[in-house]
PDBQT receptor file of N, H, CA, C and O in Angstrom, charges set to zero:
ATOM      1  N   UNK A   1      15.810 132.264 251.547  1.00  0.00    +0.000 N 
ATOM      2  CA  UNK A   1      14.397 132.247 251.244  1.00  0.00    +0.000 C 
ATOM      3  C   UNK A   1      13.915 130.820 250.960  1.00  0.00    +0.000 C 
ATOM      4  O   UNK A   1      12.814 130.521 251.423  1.00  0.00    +0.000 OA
ATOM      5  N   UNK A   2      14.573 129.922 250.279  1.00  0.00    +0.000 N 
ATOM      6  H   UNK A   2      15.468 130.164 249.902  1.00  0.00    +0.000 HD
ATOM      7  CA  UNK A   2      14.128 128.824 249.772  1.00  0.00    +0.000 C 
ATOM      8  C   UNK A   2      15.393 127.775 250.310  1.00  0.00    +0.000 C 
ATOM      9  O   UNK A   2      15.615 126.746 249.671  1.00  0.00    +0.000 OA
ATOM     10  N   UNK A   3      16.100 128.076 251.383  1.00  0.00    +0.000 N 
ATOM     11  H   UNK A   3      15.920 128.911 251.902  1.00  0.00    +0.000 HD
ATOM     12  CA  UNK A   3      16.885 127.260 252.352  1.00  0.00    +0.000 C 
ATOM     13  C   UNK A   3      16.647 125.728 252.076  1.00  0.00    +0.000 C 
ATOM     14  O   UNK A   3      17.551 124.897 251.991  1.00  0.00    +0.000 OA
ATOM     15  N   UNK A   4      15.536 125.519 251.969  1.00  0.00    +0.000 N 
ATOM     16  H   UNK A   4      14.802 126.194 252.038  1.00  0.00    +0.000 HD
ATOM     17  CA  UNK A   4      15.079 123.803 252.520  1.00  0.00    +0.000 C 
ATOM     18  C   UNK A   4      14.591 123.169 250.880  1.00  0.00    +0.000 C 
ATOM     19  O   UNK A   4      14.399 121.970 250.679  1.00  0.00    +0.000 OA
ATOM     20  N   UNK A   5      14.447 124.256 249.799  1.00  0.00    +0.000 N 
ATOM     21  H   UNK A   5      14.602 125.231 249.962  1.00  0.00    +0.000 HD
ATOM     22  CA  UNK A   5      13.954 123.522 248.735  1.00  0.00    +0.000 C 
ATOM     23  C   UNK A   5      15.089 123.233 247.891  1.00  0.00    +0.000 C 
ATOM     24  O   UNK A   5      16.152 123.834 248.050  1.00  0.00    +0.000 OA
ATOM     25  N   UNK A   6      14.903 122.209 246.863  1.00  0.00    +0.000 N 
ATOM     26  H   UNK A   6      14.040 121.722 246.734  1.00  0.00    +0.000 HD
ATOM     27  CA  UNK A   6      15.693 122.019 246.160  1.00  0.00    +0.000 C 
ATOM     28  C   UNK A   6      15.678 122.662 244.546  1.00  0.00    +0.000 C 
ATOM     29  O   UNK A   6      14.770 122.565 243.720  1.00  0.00    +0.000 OA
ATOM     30  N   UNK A   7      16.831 123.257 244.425  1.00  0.00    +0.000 N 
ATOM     31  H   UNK A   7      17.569 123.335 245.096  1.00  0.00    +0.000 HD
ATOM     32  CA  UNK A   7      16.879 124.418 243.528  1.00  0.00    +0.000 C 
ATOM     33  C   UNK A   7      17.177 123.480 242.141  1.00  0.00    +0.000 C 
ATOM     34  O   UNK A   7      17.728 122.392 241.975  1.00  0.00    +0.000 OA
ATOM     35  N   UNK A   8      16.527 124.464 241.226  1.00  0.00    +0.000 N 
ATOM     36  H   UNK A   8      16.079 125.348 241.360  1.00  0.00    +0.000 HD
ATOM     37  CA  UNK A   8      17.044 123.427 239.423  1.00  0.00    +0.000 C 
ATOM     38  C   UNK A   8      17.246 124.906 238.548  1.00  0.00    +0.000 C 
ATOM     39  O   UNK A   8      16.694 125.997 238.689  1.00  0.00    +0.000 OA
ATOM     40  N   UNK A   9      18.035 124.545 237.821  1.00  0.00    +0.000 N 
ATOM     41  H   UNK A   9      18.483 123.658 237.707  1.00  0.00    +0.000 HD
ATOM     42  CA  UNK A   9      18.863 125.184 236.811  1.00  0.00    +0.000 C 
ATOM     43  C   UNK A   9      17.581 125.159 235.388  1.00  0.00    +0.000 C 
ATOM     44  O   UNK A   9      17.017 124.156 234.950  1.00  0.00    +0.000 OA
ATOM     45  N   UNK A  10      17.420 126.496 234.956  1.00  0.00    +0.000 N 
ATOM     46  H   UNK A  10      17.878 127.310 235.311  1.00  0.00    +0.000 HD
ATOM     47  CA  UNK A  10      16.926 126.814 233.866  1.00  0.00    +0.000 C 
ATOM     48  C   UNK A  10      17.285 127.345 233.345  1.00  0.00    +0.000 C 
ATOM     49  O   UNK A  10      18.412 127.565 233.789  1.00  0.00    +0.000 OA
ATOM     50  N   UNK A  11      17.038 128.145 232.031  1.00  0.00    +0.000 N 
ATOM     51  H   UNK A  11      16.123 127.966 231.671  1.00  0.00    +0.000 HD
ATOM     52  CA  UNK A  11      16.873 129.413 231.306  1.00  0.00    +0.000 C 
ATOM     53  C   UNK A  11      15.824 129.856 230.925  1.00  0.00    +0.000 C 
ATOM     54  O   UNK A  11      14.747 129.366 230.586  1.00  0.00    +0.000 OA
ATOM     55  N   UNK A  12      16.376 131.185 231.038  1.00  0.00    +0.000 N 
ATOM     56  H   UNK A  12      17.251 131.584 231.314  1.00  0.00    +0.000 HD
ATOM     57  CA  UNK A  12      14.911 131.970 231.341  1.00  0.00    +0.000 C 
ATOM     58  C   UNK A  12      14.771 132.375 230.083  1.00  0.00    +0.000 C 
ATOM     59  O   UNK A  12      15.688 132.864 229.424  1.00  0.00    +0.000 OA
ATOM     60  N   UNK A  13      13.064 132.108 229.485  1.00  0.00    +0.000 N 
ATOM     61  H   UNK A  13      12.319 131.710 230.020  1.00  0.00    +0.000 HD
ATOM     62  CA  UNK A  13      12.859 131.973 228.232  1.00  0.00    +0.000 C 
ATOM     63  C   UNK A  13      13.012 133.951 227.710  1.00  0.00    +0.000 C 
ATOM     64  O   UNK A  13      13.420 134.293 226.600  1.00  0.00    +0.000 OA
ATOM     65  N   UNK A  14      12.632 134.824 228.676  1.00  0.00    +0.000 N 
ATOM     66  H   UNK A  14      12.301 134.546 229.578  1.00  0.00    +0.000 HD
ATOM     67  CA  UNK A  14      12.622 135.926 228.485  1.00  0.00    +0.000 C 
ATOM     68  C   UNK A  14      14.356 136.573 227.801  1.00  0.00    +0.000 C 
ATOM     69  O   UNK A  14      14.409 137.058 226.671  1.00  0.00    +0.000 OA
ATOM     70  N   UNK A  15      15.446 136.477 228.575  1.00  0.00    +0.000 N 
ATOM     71  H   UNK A  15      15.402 136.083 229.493  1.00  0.00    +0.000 HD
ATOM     72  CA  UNK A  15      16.404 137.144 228.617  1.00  0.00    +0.000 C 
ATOM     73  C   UNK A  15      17.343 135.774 227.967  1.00  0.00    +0.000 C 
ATOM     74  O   UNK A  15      18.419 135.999 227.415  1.00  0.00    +0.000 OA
ATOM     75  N   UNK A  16      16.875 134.551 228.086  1.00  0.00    +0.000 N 
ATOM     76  H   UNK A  16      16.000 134.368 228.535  1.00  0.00    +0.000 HD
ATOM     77  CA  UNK A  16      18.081 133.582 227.930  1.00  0.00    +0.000 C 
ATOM     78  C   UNK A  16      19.251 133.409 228.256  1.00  0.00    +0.000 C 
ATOM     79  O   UNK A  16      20.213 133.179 227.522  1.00  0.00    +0.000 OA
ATOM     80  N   UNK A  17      19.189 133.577 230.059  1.00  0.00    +0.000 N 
ATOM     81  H   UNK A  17      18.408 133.764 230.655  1.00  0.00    +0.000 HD
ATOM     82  CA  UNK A  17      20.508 133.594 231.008  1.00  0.00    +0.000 C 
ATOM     83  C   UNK A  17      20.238 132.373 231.790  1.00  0.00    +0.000 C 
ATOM     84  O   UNK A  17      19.154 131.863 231.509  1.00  0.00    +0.000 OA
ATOM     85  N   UNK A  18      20.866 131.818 232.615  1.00  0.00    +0.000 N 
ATOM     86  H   UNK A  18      21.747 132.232 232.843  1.00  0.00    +0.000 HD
ATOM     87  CA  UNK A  18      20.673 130.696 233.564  1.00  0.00    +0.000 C 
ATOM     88  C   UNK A  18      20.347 130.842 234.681  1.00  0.00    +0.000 C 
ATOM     89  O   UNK A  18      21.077 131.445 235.468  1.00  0.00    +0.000 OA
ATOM     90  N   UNK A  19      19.195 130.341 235.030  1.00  0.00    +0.000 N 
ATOM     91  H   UNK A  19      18.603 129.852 234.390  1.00  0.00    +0.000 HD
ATOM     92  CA  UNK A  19      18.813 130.839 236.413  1.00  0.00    +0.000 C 
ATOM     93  C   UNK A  19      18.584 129.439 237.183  1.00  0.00    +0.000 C 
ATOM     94  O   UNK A  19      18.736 128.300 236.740  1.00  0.00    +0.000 OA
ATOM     95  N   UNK A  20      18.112 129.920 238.655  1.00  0.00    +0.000 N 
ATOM     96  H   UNK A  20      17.988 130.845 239.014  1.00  0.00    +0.000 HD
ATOM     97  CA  UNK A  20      18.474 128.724 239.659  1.00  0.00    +0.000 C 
ATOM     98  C   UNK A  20      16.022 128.967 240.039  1.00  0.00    +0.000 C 
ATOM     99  O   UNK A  20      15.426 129.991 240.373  1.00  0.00    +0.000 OA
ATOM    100  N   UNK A  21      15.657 128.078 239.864  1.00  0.00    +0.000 N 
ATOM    101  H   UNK A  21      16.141 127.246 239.593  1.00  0.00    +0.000 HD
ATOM    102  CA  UNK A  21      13.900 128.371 240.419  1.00  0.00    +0.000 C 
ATOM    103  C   UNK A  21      13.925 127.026 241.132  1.00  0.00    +0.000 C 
ATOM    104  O   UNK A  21      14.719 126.126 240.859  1.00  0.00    +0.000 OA
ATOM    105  N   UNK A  22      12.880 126.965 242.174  1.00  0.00    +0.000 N 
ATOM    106  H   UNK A  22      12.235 127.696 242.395  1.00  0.00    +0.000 HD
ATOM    107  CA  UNK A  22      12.568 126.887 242.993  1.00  0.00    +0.000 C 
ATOM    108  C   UNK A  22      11.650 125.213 242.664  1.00  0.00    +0.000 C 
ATOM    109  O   UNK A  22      11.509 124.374 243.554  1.00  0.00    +0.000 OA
ATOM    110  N   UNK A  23      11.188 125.050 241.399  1.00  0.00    +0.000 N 
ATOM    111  H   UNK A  23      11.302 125.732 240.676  1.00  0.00    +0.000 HD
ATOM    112  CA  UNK A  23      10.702 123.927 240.670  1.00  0.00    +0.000 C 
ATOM    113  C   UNK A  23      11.178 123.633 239.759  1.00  0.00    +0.000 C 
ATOM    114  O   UNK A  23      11.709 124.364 238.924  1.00  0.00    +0.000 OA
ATOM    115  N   UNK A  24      11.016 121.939 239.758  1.00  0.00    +0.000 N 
ATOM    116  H   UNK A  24      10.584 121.345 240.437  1.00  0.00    +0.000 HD
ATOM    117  CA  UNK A  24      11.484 121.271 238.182  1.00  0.00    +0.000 C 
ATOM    118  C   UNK A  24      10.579 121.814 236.998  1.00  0.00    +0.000 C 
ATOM    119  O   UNK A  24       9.357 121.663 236.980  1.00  0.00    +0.000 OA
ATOM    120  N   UNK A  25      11.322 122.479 235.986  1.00  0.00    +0.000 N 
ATOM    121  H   UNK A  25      12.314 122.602 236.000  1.00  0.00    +0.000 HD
ATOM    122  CA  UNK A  25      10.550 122.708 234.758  1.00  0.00    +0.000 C 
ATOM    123  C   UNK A  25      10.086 122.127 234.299  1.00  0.00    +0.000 C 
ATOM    124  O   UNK A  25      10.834 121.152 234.376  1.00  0.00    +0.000 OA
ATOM    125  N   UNK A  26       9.171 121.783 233.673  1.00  0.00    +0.000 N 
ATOM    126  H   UNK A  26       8.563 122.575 233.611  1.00  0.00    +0.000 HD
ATOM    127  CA  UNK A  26       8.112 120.498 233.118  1.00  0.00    +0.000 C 
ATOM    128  C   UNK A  26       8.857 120.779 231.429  1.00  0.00    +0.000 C 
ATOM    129  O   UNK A  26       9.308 119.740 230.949  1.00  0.00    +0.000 OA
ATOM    130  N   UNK A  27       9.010 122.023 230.550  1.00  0.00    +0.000 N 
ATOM    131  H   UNK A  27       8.643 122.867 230.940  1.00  0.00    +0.000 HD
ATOM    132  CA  UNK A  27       9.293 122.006 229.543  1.00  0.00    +0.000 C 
ATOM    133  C   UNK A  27       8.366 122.559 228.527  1.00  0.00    +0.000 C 
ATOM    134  O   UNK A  27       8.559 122.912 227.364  1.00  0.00    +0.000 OA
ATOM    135  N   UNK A  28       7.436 122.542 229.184  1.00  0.00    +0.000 N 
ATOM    136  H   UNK A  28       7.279 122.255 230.129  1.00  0.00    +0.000 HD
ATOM    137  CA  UNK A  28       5.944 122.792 228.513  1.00  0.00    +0.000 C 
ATOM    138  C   UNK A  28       5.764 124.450 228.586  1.00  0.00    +0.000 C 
ATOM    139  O   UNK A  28       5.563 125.173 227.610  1.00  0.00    +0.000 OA
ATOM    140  N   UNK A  29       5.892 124.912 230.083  1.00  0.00    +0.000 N 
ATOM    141  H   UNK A  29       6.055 124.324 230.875  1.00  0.00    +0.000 HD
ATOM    142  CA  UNK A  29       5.608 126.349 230.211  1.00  0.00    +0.000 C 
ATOM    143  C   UNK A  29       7.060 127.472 230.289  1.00  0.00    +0.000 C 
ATOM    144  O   UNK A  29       8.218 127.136 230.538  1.00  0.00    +0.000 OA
ATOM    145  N   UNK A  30       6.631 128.623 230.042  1.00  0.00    +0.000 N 
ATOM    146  H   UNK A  30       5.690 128.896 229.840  1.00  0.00    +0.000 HD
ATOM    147  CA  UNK A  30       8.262 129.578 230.082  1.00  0.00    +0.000 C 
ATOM    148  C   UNK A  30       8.499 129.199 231.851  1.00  0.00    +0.000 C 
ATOM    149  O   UNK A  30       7.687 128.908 232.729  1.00  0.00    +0.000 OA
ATOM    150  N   UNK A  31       9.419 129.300 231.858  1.00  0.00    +0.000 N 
ATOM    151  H   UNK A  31      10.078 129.536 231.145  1.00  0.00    +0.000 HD
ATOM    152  CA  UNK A  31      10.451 129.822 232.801  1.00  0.00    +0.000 C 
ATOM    153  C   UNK A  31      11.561 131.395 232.770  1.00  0.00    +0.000 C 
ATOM    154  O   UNK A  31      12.451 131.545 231.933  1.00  0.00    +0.000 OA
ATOM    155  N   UNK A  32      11.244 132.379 233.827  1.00  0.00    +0.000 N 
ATOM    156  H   UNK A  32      10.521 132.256 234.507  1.00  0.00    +0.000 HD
ATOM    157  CA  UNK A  32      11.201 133.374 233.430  1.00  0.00    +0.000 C 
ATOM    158  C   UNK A  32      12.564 133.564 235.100  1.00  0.00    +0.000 C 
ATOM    159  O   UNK A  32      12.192 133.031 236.145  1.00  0.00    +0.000 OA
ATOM    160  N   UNK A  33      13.736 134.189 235.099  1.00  0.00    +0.000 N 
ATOM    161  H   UNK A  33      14.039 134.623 234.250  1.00  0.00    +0.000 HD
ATOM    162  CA  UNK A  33      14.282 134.529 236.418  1.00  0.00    +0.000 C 
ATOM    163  C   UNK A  33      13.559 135.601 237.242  1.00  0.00    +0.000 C 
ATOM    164  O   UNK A  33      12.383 135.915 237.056  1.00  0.00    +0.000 OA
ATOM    165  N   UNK A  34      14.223 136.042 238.007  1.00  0.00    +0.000 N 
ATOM    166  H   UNK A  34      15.178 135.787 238.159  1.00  0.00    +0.000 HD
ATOM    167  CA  UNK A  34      13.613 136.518 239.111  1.00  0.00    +0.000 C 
ATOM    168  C   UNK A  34      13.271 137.889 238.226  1.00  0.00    +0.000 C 
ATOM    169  O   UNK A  34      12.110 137.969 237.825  1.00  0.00    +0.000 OA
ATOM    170  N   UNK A  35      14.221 139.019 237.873  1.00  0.00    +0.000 N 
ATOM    171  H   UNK A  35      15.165 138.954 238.199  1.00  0.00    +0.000 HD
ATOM    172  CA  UNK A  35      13.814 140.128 237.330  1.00  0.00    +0.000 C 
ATOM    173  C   UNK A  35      12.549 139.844 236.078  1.00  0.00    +0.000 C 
ATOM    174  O   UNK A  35      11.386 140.247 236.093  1.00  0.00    +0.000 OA
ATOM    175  N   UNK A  36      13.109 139.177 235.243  1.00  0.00    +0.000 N 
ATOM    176  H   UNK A  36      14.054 138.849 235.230  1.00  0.00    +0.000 HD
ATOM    177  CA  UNK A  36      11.997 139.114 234.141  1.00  0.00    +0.000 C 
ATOM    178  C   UNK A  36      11.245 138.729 234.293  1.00  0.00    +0.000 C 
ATOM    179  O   UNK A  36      10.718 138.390 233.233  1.00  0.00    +0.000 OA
ATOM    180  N   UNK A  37      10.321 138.328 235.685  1.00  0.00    +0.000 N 
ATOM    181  H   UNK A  37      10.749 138.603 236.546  1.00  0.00    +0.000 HD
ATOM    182  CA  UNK A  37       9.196 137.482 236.444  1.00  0.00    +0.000 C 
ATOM    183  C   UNK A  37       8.574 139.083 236.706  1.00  0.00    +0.000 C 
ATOM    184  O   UNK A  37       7.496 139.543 236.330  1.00  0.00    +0.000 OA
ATOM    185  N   UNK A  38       9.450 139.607 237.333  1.00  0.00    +0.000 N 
ATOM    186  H   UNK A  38      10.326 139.234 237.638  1.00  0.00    +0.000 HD
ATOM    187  CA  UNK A  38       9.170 140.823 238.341  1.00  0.00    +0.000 C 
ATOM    188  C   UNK A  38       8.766 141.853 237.280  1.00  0.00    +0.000 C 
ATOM    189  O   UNK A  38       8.219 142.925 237.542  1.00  0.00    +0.000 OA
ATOM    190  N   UNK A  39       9.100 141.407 236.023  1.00  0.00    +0.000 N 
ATOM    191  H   UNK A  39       9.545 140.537 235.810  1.00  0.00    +0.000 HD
ATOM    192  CA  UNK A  39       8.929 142.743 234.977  1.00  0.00    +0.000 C 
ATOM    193  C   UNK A  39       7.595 142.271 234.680  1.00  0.00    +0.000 C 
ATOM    194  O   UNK A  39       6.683 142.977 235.111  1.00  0.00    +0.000 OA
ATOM    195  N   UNK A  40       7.185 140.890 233.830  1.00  0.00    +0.000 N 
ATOM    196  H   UNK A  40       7.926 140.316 233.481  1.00  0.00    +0.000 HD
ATOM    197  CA  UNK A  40       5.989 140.767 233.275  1.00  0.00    +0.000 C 
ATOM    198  C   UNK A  40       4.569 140.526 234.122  1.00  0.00    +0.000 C 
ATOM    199  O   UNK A  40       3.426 140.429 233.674  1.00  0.00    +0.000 OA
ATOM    200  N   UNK A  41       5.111 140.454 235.707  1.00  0.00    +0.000 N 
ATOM    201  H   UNK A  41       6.040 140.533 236.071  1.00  0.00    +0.000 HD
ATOM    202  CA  UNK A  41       4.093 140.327 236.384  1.00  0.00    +0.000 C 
ATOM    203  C   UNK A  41       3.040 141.756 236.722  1.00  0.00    +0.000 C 
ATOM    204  O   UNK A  41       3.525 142.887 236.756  1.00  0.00    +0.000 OA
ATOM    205  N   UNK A  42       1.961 141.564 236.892  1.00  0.00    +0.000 N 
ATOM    206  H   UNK A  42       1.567 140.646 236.864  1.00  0.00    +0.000 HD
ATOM    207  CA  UNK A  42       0.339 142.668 237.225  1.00  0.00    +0.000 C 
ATOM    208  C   UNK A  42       0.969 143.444 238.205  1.00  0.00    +0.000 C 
ATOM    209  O   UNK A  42       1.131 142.644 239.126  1.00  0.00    +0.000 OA
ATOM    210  N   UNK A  43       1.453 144.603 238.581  1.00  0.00    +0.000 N 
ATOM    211  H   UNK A  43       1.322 145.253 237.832  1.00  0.00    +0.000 HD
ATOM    212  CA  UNK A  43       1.494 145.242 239.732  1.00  0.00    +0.000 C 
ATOM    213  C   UNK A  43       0.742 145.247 240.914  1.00  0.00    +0.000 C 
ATOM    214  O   UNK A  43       1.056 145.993 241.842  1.00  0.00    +0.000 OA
TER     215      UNK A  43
């Protein structure tokens, strides 16, 4: 999916596991992995 971007290592402020996203975290906003994105997001 993201073949060509360069991946960075976080934790996800939700669950506090290590995840791989798609942007550099600034530090400022959560960072959330893929499920706990998928949970708090609007249907």
């Amino acid at each position: 999916m993201y073949n060509n971007r360069e991946m960075h290592t976080a934790v996800c402020a939700e669950c506090k596991q290590e995840c791989q996203v798609p942007f550099k975290p600034d530090g400022t906003r959560p960072v959330y992995c893929r499920e706990c994105y998928a949970k708090k997001r609007p249907p």
